[in-house]
C-alpha positions as CSV (number, residue, x, y, z in Angstrom):
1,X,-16.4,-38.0,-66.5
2,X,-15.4,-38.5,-69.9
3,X,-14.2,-36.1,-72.5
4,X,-14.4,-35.6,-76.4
5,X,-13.0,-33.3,-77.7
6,X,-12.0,-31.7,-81.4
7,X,-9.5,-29.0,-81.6
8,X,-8.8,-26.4,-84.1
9,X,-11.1,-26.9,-86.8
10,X,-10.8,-24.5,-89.5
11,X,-13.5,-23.1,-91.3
12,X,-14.3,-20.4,-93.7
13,X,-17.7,-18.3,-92.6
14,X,-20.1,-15.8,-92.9
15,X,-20.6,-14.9,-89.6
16,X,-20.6,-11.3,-88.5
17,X,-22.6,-8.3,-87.0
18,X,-21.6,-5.7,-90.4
19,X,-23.0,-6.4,-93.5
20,X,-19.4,-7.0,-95.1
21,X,-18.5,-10.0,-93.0
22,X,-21.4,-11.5,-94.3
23,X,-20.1,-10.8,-98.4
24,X,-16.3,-11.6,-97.7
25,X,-16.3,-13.9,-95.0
26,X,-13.4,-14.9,-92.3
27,X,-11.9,-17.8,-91.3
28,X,-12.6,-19.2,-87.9
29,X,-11.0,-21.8,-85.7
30,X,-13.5,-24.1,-83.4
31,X,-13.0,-26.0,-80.5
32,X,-15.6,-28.6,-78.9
33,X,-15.4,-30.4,-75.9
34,X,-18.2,-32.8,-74.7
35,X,-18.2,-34.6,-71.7
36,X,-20.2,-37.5,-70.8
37,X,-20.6,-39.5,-67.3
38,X,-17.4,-42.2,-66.5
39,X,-18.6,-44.7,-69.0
40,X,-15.6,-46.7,-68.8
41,X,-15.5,-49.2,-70.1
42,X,-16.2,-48.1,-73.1
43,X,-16.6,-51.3,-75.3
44,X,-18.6,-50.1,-78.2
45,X,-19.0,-46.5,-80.2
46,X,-22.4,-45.8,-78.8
47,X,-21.1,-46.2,-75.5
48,X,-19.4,-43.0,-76.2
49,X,-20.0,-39.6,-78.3
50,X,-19.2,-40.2,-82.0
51,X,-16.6,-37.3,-82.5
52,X,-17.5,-37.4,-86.4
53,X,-21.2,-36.5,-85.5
54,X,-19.6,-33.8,-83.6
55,X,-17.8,-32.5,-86.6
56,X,-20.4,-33.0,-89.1
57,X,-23.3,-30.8,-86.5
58,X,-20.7,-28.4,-86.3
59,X,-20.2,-28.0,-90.2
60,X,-23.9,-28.1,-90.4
61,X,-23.9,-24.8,-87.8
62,X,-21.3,-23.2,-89.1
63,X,-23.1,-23.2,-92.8
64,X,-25.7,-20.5,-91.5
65,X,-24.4,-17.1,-91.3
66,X,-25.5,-15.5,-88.1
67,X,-25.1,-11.9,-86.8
68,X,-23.2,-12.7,-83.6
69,X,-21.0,-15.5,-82.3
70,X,-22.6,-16.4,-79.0
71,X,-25.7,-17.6,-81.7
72,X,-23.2,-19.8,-83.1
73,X,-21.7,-21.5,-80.4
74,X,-25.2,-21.8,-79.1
75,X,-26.0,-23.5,-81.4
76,X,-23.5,-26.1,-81.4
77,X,-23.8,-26.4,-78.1
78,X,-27.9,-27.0,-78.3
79,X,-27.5,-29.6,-81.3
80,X,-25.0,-31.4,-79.4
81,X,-26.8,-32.0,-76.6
82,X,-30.4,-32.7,-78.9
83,X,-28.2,-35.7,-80.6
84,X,-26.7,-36.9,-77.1
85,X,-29.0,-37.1,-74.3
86,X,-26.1,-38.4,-72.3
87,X,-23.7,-35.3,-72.8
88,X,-23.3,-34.1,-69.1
89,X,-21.4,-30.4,-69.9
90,X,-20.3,-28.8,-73.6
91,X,-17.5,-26.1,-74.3
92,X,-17.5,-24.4,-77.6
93,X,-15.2,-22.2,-77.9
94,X,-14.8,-20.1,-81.7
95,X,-12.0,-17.2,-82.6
96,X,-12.9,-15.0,-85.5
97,X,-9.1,-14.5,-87.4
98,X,-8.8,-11.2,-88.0
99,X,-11.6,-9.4,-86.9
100,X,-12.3,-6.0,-88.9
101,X,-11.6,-3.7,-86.2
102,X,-9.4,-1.3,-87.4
103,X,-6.7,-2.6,-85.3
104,X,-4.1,-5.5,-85.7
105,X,-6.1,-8.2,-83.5
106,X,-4.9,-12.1,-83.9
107,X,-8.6,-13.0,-83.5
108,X,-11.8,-12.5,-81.2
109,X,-13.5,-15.5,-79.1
110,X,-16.3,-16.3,-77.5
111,X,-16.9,-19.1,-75.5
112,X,-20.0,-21.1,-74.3
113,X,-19.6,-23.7,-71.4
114,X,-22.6,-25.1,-70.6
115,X,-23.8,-27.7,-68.1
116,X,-26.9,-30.1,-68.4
């Protein structure tokens, strides 16, 4: 099997179950892995899973405010797979920053690995 993978991207959101984190936002930090069958050797880009598509589908999700998380990594996960036929499993894994919980909390996560 072969892995892609992007790590830590940062993005500012509108995710959020209360009305406020849809107004003020957060910042969240995304992590993608896709994994293909062992296509080595891998000789030409479309031999593999174009890691900019990846970024630019999750840019795309990340746009659209939704209520909860596990919509969002759905999401990514879903259009991932829509765009490559050939992706075998995805893990999408996004921490909300700073969650308004009353409480000093780094971040929340929720994570989505998902098998084809």
């Amino acid at each position: 099997m072969l892995t892609i993978a992007l790590e830590q991207l940062k993005f500012r959101a509108f995710h959020g179950f209360y009305p406020e984190e849809r107004i003020i936002g957060n910042d969240f930090i995304l992590d993608v892995y896709v994994t293909i069958a062992d296509t080595i050797p891998v000789d030409e880009l479309s031999d593999t899973v174009n890691y900019q598509d990846i970024f630019t589908i999750v840019k795309a999700v990340m746009a659209v405010p939704q209520p909860l998380l596990e919509q969002v990594v759905a999401g990514i996960s879903h259009t991932i797979r829509e765009r490559y036929p050939r992706v075998k499993k995805t893990v999408v894994t996004l921490r909300k920053m700073n969650p308004p919980m009353g409480a000093e909390v780094r971040n929340s996560l929720v994570s989505l690995e998902k098998e084809y």
